[in-house]
N, C-alpha and C positions, 0 to 999 in steps of 0.2 A: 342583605338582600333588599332590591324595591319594597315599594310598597304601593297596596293599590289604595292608599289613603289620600287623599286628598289635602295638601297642607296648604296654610294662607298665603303660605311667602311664594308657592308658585301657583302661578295661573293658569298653568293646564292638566287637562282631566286627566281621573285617575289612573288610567291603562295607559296614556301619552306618557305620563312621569312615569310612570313603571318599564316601560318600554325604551324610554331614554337613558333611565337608570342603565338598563341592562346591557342600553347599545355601548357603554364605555366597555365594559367587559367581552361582550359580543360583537365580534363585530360586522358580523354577518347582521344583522340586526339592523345598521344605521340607515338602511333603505326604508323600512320600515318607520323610525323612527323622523325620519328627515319627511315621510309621506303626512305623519301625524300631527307634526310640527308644523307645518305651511313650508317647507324649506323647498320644495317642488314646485314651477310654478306647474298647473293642470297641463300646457302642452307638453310638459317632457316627463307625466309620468304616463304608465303602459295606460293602454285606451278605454279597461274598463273600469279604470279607478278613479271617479270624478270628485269634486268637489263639491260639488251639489250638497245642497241641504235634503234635497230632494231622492226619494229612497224607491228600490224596486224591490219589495222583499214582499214571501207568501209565506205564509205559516200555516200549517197542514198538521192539524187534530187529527191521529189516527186514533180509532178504538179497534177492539173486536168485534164489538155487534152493529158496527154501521157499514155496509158494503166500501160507500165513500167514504173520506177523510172528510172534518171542516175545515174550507178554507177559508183564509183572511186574504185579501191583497193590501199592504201597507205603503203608501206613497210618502212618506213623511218622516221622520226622523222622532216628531216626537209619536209619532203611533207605533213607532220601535218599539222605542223607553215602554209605553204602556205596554206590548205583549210581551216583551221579556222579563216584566214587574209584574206580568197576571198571574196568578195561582192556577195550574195544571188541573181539569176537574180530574176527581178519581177515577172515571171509567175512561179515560183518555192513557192510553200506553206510549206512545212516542208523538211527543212534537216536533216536529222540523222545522229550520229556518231554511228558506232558498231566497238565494240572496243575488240577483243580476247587479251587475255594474256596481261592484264595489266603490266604499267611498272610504277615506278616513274617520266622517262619523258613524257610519256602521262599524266601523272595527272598532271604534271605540266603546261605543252602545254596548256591541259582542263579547269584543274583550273583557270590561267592564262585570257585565253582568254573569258570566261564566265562566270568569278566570283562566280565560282560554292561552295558552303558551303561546307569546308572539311569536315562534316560529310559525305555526299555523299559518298563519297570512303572510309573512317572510317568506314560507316554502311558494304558497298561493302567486306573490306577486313574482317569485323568482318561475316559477313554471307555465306561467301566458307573459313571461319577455318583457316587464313591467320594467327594469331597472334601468333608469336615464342613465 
């Protein structure tokens, strides 16, 4: 099985090898994999999956005793990397990611950080019509 380790002899991140691993086996996968990889060029994949470095993501601190959630608004890629590397305070019960206009570095970032099942974003780009 993949691994989401990072080895020297390949040069791409760790959810990308893991995910390319998988796509020989899967191969419902290779859309995914081919998105992660550069294999796409940006007009033919679906339209809210950019290449942009540039990121649209909020993340919503709910608790119980605050009526609102705290929100972040994240523009960047690397201010991702930082809130899904921040420590959860205790009186915070669910964080959310909402995520517009997916990109391959956010799936990576996600995947990555939460070991999230590339189907997740396979199902995601196959149900808004993503697949060139």
């Amino acid at each position: 099985m993949a691994s989401l380790n990072q080895t020297s002899s390949d040069p791409l991140p760790p959810f990308t090898q893991y995910v390319k691993a998988l796509s020989s086996s899967y191969p419902e996968l290779k859309h995914l994999s081919r998105l992660l990889t550069g294999q796409y060029p940006p007009s033919t994949t679906c339209l809210t999956w950019t290449t942009s470095s540039n990121v649209d993501v909020f993340v919503l601190d709910i608790t119980s005793s605050q009526e609102k959630p705290y929100i972040e608004h994240i523009r960047n890629i690397e201010g991702l990397k930082r809130a899904v590397d921040r420590e959860i305070p205790t009186d915070v019960s669910l964080r959310l990611f909402l995520v517009e206009d997916m990109s391959a570095s956010v799936v990576e970032v996600l995947g990555a950080a939460f070991g999230c099942y590339p189907h997740l974003f396979e199902n995601h780009m196959r149900t808004i019509g993503g697949h060139p």
